[in-house]
C-alpha angles and dihedrals in degrees: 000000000000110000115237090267086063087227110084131050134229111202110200121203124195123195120181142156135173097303105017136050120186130195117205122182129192125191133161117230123204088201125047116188105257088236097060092049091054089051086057119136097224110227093169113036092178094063093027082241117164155122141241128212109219118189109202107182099290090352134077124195125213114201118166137155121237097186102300102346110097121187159159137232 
């Protein structure tokens, strides 16, 4: 699915079996908030990679920074 700006791209996963369905989206940012980069679990300290778990009410957020790639699940 092409993001409003028509450059990035959101990838959307559904998983689902007889009692459960799951929606899972991917999208790459080209912005992450200051303040959710500073919450970032380091997994490379050497190339200040990491990612962040973010609970918002039934939803939770993933970002996290691979080099220079930033994104969200």
């Amino acid at each position: 699915v092409l993001i409003g700006n028509g450059y990035d791209v959101e990838t959307i996963y559904t998983y689902e079996n007889k009692r459960n369905k799951v929606i899972v989206k991917e999208k790459s940012s080209r912005f992450i908030e200051k303040s959710e980069i500073n919450k970032l679990i380091s997994f490379d300290s050497d190339n200040n990679d990491g990612y962040s778990i973010i609970r918002d009410k039934n939803k939770y957020k993933i970002v996290y920074k691979l080099g220079y790639i930033y994104g969200e699940i």
